[in-house]
N, C-alpha and C positions, 0 to 999 in steps of 0.2 A: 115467435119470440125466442124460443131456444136456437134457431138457426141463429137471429142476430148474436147470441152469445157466443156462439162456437166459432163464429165467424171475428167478431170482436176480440174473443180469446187466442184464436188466430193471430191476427194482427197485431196483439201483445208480445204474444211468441216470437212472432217474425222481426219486429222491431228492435226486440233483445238481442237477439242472433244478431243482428246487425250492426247491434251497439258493439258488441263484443268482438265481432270481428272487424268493427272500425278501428277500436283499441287497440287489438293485435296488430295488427297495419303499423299504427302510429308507435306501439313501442317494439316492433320490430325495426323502424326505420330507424329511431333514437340510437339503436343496438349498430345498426348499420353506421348509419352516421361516426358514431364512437369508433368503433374500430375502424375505418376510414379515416379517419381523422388523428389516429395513431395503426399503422397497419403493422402487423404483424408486432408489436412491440408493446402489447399488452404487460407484459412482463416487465418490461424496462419502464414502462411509466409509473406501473404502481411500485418499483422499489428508487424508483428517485423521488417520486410522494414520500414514502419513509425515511428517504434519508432528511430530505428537507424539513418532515416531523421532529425530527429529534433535536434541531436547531435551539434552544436558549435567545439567540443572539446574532441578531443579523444588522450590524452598523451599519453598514455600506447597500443596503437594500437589496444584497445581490438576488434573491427569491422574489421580487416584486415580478422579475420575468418568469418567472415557476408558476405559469396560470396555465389552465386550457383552453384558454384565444389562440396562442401560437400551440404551435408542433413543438414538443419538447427539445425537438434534437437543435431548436433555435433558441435553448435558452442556456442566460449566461453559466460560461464555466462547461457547458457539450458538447460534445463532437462526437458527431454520428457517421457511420458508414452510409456510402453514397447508394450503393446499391440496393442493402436492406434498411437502410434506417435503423441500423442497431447502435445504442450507445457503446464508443470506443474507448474518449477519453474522459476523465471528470479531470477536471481541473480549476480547483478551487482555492491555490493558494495564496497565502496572505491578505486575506478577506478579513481576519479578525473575528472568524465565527466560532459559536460555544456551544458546547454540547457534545454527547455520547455520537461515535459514528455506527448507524445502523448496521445492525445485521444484513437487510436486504440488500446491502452493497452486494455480497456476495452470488446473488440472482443476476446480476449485468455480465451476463455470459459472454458477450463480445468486447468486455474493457481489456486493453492493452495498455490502459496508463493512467494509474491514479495518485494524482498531484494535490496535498491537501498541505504540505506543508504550513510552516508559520500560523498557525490559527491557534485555537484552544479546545480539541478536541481534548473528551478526556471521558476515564474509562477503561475497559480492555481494546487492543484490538481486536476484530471482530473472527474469530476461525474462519466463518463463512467465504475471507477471501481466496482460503485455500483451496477453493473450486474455481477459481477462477484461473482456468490451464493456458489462455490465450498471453498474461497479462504478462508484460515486458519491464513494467515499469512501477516500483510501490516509493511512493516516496511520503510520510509522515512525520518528516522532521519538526523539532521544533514546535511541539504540543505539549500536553498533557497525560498522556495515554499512560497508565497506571498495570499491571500484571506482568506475566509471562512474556516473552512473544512466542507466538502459537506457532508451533512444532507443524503445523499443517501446512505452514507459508511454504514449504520445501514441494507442496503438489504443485506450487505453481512454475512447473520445471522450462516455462520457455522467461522465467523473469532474470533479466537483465541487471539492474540493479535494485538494489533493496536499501531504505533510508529509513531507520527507525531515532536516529540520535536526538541528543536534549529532550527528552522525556523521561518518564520515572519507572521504567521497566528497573523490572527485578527478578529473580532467580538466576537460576543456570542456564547457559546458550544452550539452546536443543541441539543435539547431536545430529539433526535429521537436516541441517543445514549445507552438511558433507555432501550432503548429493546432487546438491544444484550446478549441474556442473556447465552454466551456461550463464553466471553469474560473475559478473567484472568488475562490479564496485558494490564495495560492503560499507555503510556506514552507520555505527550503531554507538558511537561515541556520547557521553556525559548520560547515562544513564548510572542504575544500581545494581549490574551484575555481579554474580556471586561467581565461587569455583575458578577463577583463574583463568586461562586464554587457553579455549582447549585446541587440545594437538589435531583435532578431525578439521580443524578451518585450512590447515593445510593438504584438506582432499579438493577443494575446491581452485583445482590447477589454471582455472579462467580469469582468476583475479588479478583485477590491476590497480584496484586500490581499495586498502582496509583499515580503514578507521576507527581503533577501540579507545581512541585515547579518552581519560579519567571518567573511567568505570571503576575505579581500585578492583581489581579482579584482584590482587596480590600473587603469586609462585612465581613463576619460571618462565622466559619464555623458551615455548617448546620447539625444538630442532626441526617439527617438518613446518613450519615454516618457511624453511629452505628452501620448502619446493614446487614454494608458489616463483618459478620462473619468468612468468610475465607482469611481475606485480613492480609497480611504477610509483606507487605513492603508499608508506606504512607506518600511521600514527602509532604509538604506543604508550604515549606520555599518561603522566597522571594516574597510572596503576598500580602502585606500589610494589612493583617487579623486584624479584630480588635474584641475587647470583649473578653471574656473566651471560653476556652474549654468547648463544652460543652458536661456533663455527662455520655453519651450515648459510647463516644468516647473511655471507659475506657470497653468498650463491647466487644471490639476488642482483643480476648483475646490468637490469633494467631500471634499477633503485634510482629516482630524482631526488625523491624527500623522502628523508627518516625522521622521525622525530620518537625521543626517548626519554624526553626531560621530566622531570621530579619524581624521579622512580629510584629506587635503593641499588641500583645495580654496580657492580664491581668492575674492575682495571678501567684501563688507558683504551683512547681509540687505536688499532692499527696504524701502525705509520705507514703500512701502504694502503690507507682504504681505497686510495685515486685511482690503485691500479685495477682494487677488485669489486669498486663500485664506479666503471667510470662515469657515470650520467649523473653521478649525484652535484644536483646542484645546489639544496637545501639544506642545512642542518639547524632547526628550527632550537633555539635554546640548550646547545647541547656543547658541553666544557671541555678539561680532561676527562673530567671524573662525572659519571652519572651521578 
């Protein structure tokens, strides 16, 4: 009688062990499966989950493709690298979608181009993008986005152009923006900055179009200006500039379009601007008299 137990007890035992390591099996496969099914981009999938979390507001369905049937790098608004499967571009503009942009943006270590334009983001921008060193291209025009803009955008030293305009930034331009020196269109126009048009936007010798116009910064504009030599296109309007042109400004000898209108500024144009802006083809709202 005790053998049948020991033996029956046995058989309890053994059954268990093999329930369990059935289990392991099947949620080891699960694990497999998953990452298989996104390889190597664990990382990018769980911060495109967060960014699509923070959404309010999705008109146009564009998240109906944001499931895990497809591979992410096939859903609308991604583009992925061919070779790792890493997210490169997001590109989500003029969607009409609302809400805070996540912080995990800042984890897609391989974007090169983030296009969100035209929507209703709103909020801060997030610092987080300032890790993001690959990234060529930031463009958030025309949102909502409420604070600062984050002094940390300047890590992003291979970015190209930068579009923060028609939104409700405020304070002062960070200083740390001087260093991007690989950076050719600035557009930061119809927001709330303070402190004036500072003289370090003229370290940024790459520029060929800078757009501050009606931020009212109010002062001066400052003379190194001048020495953005490749600069092609330079709004100024709508800031309540005050004092003359000064000099330097006439240096600018790649200038198509200047625009300078409803600003408090002093004298006559040059009678010879033709000779020392010859490319200017534009003069957007602009009289004798500023």
């Amino acid at each position: 009688m005790s053998k049948r137990r020991i033996s029956y007890s046995s058989y309890t035992i053994s059954f268990k062990a093999i329930l369990l390591l059935l289990l392991h099996i099947s949620s080891s496969q699960t694990l497999t499966n998953a990452t298989s099914t996104f390889p190597g981009n664990t990382t990018d999938h769980i911060a495109l989950i967060a960014f699509k979390s923070k959404i309010s507001n999705d008109p146009h369905g564009i998240f109906k493709s944001w499931n895990d049937s497809i591979h992410f790098c096939r859903w609308e608004g991604i583009t992925c690298s061919r070779r790792r499967n890493r997210v490169t571009v997001l590109n989500l503009s003029s969607r009409n979608l609302v809400g805070p942009l996540s912080p995990f943006i800042g984890n897609l270590s391989f974007l090169r181009e983030i296009r969100l334009s035209k929507n209703s983001f709103h909020g801060g921008i997030p610092p987080e993008i300032g890790r993001l060193f690959r990234l060529r291209y930031l463009n958030l025009d025309n949102n909502s986005f409420e604070g600062k803009l984050p002094s940390n955008l300047s890590h992003c030293s291979n970015l190209i152009a930068l579009g923060v305009s028609q939104n409700r930034l405020t304070g002062k331009l960070p200083m740390e923006l001087g260093s991007m020196s690989k950076l050719t269109n600035l557009s930061i126009h119809e927001n709330h900055f303070i402190g004036g048009i500072p003289p370090f936007i003229g370290n940024i010798s790459s520029l060929v179009a800078l757009s501050i116009a009606e931020c009212y910064l109010g002062g001066n504009i400052p003379d190194s200006l001048g020495r953005l030599r490749s600069l092609r296109f330079l709004g100024l309007g709508g800031n309540n500039l005050f004092g003359k042109i000064p000099l330097s400004i006439y240096n600018l000898s790649m200038l198509s379009a200047f625009s300078l209108a409803d600003n408090q500024l002093e004298g006559n144009l040059p009678w010879d601007i033709g000779l020392a802006l010859p490319h200017l083809d534009i003069l957007p709202n602009m009289g004798k008299l500023f």
